[in-house]
ROSE-4610 file (N, C-alpha, C; in Angstrom, 1 decimal, always signed):
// ROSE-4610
residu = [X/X/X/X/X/X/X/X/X/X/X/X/X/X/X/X/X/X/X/X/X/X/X/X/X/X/X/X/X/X/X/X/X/X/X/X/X/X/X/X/X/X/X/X/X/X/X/X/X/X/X/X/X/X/X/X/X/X/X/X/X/X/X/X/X/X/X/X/X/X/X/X/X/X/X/X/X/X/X/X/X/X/X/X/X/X/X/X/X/X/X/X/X/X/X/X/X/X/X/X/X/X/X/X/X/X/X/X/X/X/X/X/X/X/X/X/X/X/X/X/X/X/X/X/X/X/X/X/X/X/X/X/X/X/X/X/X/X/X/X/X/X/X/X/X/X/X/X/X/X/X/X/X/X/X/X/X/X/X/X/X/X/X/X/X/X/X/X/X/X/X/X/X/X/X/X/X/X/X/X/X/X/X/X/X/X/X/X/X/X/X/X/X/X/X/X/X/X/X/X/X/X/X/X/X/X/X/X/X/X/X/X/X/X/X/X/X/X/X/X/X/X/X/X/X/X/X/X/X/X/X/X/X/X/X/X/X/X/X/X/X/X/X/X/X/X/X/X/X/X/X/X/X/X/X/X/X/X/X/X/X/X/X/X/X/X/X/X/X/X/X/X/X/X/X/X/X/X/X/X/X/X/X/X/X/X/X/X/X/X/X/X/X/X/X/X/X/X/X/X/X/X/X/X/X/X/X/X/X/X/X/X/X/X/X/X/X/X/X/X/X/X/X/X/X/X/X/X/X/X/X/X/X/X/X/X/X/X/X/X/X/X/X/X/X/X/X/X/X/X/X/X/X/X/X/X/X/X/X/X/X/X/X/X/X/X/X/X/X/X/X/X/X/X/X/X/X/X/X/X/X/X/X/X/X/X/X/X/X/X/X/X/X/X/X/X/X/X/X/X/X/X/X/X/X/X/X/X/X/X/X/X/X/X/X/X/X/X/X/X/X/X/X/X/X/X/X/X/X/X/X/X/X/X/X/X/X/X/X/X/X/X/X/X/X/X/X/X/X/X/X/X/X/X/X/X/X/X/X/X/X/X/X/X/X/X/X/X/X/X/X/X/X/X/X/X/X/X/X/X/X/X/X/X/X/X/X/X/X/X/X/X/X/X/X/X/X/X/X/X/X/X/X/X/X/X/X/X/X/X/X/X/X/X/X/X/X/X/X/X/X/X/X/X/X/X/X/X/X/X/X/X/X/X/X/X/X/X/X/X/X/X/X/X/X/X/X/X/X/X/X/X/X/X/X/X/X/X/X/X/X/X/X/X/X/X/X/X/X/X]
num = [1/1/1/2/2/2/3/3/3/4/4/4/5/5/5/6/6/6/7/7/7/8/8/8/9/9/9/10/10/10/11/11/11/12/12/12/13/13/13/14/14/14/15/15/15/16/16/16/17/17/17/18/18/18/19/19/19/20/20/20/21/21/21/22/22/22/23/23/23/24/24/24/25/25/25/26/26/26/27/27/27/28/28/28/29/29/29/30/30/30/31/31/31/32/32/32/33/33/33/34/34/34/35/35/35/36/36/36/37/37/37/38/38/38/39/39/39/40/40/40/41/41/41/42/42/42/43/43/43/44/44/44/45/45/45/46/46/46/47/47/47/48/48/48/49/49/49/50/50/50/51/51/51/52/52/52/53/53/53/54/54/54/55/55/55/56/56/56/57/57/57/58/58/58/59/59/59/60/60/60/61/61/61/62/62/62/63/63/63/64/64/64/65/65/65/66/66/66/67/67/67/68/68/68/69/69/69/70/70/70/71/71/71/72/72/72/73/73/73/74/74/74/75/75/75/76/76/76/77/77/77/78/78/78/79/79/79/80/80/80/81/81/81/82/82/82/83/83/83/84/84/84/85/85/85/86/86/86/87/87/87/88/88/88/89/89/89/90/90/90/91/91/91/92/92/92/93/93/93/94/94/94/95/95/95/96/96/96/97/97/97/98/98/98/99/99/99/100/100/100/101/101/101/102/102/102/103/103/103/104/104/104/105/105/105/106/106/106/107/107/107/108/108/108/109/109/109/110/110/110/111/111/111/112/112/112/113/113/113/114/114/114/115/115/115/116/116/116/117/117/117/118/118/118/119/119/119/120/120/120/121/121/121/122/122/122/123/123/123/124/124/124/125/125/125/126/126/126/127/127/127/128/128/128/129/129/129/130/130/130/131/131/131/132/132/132/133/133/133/134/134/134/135/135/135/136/136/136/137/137/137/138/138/138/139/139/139/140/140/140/141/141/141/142/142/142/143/143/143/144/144/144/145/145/145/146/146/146/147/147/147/148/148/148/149/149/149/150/150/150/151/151/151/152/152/152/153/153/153/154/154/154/155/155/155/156/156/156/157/157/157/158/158/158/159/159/159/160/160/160/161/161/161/162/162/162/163/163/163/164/164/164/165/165/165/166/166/166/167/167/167/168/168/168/169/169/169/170/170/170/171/171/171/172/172/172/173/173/173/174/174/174/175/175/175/176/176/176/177/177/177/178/178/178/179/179/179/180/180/180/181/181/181/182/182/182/183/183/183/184/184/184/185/185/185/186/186/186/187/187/187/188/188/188/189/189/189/190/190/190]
x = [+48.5/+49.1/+50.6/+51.0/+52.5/+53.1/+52.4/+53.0/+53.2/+51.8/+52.0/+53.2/+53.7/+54.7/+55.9/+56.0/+57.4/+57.5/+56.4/+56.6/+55.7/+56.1/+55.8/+54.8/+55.1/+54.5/+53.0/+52.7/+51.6/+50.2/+50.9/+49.9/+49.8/+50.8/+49.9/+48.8/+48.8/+48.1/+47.1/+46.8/+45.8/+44.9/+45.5/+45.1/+44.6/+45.0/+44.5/+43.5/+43.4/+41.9/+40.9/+41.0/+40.1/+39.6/+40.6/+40.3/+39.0/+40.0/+39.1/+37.4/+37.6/+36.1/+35.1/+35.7/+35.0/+34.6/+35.4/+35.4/+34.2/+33.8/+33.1/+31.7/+32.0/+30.4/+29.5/+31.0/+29.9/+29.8/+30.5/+30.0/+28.4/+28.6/+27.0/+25.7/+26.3/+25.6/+25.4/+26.3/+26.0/+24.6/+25.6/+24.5/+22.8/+22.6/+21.2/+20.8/+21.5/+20.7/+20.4/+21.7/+21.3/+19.7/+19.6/+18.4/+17.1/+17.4/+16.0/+15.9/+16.6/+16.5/+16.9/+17.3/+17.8/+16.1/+15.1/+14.1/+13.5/+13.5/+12.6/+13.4/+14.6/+15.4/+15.4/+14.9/+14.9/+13.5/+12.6/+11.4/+11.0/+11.5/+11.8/+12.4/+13.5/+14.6/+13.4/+12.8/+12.3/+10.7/+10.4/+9.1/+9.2/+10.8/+10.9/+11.4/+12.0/+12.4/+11.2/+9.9/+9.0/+7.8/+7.9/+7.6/+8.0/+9.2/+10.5/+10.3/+10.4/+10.2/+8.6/+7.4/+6.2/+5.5/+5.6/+4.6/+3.8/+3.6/+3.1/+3.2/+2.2/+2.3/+1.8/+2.8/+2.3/+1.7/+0.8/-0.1/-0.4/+0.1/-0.6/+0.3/+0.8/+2.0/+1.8/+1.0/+1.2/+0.7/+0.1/+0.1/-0.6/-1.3/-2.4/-2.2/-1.3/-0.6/-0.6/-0.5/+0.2/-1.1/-1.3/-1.9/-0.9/-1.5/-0.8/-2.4/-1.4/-2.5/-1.8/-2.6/-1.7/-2.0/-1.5/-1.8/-2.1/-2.2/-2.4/-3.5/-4.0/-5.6/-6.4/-6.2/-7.2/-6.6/-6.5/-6.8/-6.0/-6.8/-5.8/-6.0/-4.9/-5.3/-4.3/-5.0/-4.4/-4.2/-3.0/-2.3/-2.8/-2.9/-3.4/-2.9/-2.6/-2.1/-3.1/-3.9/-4.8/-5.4/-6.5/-7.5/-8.4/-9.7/-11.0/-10.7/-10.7/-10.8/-12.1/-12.2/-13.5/-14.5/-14.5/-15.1/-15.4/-15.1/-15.1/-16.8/-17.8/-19.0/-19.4/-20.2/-20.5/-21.6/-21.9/-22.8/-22.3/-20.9/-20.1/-19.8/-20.1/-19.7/-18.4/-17.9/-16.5/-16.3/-15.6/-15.6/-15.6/-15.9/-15.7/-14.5/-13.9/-12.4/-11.5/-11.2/-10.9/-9.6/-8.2/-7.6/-7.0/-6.8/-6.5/-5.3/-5.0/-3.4/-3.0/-4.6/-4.2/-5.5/-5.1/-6.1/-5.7/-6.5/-6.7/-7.5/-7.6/-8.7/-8.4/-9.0/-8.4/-9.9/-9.1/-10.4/-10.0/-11.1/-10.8/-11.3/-10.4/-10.7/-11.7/-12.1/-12.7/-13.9/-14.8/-16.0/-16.2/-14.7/-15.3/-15.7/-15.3/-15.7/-15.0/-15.1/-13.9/-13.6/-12.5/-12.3/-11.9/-12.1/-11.5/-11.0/-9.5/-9.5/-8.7/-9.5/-9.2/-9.3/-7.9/-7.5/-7.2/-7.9/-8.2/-7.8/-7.2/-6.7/-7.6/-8.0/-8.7/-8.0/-7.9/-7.6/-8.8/-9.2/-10.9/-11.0/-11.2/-11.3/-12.1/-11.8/-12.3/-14.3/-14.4/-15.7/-16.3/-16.2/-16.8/-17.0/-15.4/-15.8/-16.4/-16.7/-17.7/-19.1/-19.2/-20.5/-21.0/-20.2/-20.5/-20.9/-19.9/-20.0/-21.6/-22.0/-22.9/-24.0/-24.5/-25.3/-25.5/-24.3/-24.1/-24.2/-23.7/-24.4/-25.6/-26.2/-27.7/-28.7/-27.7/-28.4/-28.3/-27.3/-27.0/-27.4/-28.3/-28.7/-27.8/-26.5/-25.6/-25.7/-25.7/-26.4/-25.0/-24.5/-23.7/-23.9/-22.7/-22.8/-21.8/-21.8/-20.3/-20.0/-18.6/-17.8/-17.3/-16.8/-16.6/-16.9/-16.9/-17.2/-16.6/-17.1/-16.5/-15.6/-14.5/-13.7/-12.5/-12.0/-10.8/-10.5/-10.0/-8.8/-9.2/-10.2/-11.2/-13.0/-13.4/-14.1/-14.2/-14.9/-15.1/-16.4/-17.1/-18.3/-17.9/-18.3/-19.2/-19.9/-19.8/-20.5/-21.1/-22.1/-22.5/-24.0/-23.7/-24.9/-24.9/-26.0/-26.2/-25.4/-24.1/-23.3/-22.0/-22.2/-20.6/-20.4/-19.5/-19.6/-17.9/-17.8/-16.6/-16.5/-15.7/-15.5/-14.7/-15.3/-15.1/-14.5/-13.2/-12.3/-11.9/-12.0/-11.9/-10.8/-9.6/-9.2/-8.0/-7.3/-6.5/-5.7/-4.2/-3.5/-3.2/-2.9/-2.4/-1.4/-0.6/+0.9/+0.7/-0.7/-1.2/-1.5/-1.4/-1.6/-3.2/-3.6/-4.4/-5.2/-6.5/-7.6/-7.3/-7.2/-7.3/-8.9/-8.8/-10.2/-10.0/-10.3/-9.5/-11.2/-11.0/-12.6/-12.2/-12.2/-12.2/-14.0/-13.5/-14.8/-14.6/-15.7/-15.0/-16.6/-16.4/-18.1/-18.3/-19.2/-19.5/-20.6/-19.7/-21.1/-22.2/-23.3/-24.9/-25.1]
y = [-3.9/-2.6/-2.7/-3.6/-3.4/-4.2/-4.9/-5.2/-4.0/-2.9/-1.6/-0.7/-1.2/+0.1/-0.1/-1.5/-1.9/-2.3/-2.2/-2.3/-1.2/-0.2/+1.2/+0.8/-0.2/-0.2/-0.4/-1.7/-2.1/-1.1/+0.0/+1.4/+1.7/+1.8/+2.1/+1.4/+0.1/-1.4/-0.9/-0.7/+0.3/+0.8/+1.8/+3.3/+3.3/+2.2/+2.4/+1.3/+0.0/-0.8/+0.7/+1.1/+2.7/+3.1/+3.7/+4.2/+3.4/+2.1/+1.4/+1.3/+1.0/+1.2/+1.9/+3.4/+4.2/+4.5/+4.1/+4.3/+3.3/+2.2/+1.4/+1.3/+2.0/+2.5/+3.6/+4.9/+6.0/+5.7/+4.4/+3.7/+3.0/+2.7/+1.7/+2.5/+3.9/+4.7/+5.8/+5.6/+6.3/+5.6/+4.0/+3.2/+3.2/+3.4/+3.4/+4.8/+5.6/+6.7/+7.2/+6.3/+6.5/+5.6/+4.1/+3.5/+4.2/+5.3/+5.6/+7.0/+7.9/+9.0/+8.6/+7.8/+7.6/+7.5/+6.5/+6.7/+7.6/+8.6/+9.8/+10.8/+10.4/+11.6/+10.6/+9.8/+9.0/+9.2/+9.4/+9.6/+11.1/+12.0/+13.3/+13.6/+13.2/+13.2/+12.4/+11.3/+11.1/+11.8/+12.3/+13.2/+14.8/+15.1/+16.1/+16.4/+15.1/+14.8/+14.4/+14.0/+13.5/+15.3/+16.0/+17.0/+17.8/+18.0/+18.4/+18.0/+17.0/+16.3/+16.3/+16.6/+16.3/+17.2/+17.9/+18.9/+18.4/+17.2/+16.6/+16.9/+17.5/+17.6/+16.9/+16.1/+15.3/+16.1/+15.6/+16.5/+15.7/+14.3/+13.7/+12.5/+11.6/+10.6/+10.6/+9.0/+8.2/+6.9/+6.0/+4.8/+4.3/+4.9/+4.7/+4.9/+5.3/+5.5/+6.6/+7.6/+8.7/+9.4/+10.7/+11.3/+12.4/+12.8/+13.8/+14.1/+15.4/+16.6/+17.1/+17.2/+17.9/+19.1/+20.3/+21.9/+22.2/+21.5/+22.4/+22.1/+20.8/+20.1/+20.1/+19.8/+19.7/+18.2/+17.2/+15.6/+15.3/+14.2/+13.7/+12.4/+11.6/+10.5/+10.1/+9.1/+8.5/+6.9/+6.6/+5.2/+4.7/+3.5/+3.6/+2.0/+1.6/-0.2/-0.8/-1.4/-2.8/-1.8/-1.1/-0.4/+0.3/-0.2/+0.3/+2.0/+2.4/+4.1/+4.5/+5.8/+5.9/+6.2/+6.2/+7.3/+6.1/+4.7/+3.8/+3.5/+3.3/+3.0/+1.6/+2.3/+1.3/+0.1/-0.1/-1.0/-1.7/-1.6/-2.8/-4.0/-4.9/-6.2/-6.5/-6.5/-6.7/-8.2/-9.1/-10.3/-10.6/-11.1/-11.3/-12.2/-11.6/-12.6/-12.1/-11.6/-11.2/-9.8/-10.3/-9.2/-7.9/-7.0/-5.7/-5.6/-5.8/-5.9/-4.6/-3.7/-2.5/-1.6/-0.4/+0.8/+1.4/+2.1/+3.7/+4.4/+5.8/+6.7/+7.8/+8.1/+9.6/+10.0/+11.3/+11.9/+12.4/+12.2/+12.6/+14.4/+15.0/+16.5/+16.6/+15.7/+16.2/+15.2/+14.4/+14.1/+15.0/+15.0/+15.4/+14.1/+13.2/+11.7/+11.5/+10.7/+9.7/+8.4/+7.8/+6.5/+5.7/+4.3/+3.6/+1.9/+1.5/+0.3/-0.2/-1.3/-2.3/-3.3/-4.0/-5.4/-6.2/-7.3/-8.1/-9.8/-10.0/-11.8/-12.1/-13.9/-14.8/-16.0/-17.0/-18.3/-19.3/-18.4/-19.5/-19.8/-20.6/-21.0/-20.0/-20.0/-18.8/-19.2/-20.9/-21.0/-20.6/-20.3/-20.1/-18.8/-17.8/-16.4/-15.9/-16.6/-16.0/-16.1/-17.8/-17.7/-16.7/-16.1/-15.2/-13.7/-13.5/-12.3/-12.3/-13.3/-13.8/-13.1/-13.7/-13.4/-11.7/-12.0/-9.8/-9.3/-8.7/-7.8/-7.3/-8.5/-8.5/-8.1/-8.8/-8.2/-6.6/-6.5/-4.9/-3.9/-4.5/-3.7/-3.3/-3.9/-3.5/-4.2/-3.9/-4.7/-5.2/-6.4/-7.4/-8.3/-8.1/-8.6/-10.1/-10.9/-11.8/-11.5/-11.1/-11.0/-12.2/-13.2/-14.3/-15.7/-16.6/-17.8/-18.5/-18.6/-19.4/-20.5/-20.3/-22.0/-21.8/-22.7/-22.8/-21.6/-21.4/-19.9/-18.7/-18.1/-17.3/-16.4/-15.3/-14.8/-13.4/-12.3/-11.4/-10.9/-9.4/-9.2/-7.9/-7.2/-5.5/-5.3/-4.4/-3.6/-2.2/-1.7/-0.7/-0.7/+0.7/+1.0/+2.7/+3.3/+4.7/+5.2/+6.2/+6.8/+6.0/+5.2/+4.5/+2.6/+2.6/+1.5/+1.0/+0.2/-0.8/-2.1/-2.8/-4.4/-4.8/-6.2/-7.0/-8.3/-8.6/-10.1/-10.8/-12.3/-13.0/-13.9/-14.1/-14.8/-15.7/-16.9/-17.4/-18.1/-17.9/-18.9/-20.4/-21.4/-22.3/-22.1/-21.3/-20.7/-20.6/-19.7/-19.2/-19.5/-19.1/-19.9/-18.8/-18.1/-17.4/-16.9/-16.7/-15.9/-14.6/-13.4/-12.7/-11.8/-11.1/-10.0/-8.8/-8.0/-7.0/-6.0/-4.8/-3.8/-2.8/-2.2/-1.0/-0.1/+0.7/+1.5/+2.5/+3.7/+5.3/+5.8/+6.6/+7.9/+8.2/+7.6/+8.5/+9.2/+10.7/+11.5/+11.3/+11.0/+10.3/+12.1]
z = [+35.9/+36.2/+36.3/+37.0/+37.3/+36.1/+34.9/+33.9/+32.9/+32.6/+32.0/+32.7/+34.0/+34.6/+34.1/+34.0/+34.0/+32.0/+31.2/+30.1/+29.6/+29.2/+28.8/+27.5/+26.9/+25.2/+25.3/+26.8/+27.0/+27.3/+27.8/+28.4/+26.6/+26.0/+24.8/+24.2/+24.0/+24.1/+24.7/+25.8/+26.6/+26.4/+25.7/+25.9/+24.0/+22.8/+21.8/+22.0/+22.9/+23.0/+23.8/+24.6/+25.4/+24.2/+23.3/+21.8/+20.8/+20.9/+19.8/+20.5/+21.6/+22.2/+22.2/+22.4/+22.2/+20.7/+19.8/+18.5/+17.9/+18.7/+18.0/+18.6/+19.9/+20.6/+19.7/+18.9/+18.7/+17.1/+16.6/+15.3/+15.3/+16.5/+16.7/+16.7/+17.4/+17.8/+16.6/+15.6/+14.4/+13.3/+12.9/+12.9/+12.9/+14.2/+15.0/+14.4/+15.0/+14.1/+12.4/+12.0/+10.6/+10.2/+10.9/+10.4/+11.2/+12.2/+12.6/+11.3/+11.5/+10.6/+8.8/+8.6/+7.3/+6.6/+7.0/+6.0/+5.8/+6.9/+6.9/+5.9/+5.6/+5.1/+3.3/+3.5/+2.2/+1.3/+2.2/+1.5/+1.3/+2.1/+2.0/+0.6/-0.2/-1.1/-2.2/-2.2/-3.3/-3.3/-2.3/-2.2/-3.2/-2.6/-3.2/-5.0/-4.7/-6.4/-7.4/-6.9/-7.6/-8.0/-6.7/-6.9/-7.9/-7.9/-8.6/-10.3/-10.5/-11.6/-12.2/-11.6/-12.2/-11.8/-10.7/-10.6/-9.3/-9.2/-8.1/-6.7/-5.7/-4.1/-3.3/-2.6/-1.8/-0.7/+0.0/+0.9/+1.7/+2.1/+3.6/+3.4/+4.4/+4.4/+6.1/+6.4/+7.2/+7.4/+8.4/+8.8/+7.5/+7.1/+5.9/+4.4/+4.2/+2.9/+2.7/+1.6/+0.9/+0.1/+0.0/-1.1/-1.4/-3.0/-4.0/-4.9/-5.1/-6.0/-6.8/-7.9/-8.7/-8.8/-8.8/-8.8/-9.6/-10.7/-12.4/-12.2/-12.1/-12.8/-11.8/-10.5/-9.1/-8.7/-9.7/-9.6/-8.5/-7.6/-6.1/-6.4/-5.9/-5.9/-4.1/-3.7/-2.6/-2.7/-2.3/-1.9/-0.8/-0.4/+1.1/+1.3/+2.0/+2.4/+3.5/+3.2/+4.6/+5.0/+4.1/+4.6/+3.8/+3.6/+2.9/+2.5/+1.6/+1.3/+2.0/+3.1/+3.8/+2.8/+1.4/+0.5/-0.5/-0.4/-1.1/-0.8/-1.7/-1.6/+0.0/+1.2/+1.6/+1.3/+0.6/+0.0/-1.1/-1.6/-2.2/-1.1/-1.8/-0.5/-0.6/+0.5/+0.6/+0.7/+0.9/+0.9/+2.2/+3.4/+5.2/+5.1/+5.7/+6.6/+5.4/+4.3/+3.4/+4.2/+3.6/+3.8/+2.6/+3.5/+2.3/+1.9/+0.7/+0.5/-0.2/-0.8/-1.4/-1.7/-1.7/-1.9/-2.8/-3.9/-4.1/-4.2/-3.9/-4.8/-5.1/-5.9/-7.2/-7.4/-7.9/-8.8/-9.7/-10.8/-12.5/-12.2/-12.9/-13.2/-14.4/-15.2/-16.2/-15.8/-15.0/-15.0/-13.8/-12.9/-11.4/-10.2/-10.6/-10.1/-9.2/-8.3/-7.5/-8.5/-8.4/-8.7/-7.8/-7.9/-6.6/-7.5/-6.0/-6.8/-5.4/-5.5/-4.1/-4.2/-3.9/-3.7/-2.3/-2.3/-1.0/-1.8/-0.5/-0.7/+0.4/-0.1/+0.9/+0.8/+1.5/+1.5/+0.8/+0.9/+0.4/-1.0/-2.1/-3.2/-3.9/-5.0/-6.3/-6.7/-6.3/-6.5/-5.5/-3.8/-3.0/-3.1/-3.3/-3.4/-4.7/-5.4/-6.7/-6.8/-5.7/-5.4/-4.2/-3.4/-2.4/-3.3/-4.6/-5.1/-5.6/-6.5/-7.3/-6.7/-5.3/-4.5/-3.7/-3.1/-2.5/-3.7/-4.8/-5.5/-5.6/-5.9/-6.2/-5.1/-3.3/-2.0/-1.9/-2.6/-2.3/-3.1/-4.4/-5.6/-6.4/-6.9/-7.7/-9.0/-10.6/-11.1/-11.5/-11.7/-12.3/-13.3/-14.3/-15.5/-15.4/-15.7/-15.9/-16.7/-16.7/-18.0/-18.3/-17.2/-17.5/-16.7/-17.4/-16.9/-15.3/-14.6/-13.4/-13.6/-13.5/-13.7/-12.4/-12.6/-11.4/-11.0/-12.0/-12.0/-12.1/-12.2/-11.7/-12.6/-12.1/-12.4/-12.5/-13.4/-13.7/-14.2/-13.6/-13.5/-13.9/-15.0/-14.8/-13.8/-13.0/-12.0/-12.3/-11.6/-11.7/-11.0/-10.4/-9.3/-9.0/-9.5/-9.8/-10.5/-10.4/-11.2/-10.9/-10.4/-10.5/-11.3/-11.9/-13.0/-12.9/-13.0/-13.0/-13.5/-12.5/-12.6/-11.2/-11.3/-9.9/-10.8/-10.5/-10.8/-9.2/-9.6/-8.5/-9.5/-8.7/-9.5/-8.5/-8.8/-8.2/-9.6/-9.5/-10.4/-9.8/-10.7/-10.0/-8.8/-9.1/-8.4/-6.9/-7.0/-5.6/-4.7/-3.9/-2.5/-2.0/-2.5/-2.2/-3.2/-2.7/-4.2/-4.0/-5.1/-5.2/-5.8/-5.1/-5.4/-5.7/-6.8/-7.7/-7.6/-6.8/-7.5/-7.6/-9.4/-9.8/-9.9/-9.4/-9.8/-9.7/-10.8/-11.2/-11.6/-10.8/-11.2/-12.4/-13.0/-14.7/-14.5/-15.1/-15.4/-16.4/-16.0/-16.7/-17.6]
């Protein structure tokens, strides 16, 4: 203090560190709010541009992914992340210990169907989970075709059970560190 009295310049010194401080508090504090409110104001902006551009209404957006409709045709389809569609057939066998890395389901306007397509990783080898597939279908009454041969690097089945028909791939590249499990399936009208 008695150095600022007797040297006037230093109270400036002062009085622009006070400045700079506050200046870098309501920076931080700008910051913070921009990353809490910025994504909500980011998916807002491409929700509305996608609307905007296609016709598309989004109609539900949270922990579970996203659905959209389209207004002309009826057709919905929903996104969903690390979680079974509740509408996805229960009596497809899922793989156990098996995680969800992706969902969809839609519906066609012109059969009127659902479609679904669900992808799950396992750590487990491609011959164990093909032999698990092999077997659950047939427990569950789904009839399966091989489309292809069992080898390292994976397998593929036609499916189909009442009005719904697809395919089930099991497959792992060398690359991978994990098997992947691929099931499309979509209602045909008989």
């Amino acid at each position: 203090m008695i150095i600022a009295q007797k040297f006037p310049k230093f109270r400036f010194f002062r009085r622009l560190k006070t400045i700079g401080c506050g200046c870098l508090i309501i920076f931080i504090l700008f910051i913070i709010l921009a990353f809490i409110f910025g994504g909500l104001i980011i998916r807002k902006l491409i929700s509305g541009t996608i609307t905007q551009q296609t016709g598309i209404v989004q109609t539900n957006t949270d922990n579970n992914g996203q659905s959209f409709i389209d207004p002309k045709t009826g057709a919905t389809t929903s996104l969903g992340i690390n979680k079974i569609p509740d509408s996805f057939p229960k009596d497809f066998p899922v793989y156990p210990g098996s995680t969800i890395t992706m969902s969809r389901t839609g519906s066609d306007t012109k059969s009127g169907g659902q479609n679904f397509w669900l992808t799950m990783v396992t750590n487990d080898g491609v011959e164990k989970v093909s032999t698990y597939y092999q077997s659950a279908l047939v427990a569950n009454a789904w009839s399966a075709v091989q489309a292809s041969t069992t080898d390292n690097n994976g397998s593929s089945w036609v499916v189909s059970k009442g009005n719904l028909s697809g395919y089930l791939t099991v497959e792992r590249n060398s690359n991978d560190k994990q098997t992947s499990i691929i099931v499309v399936l979509g209602e045909v009208s008989k």
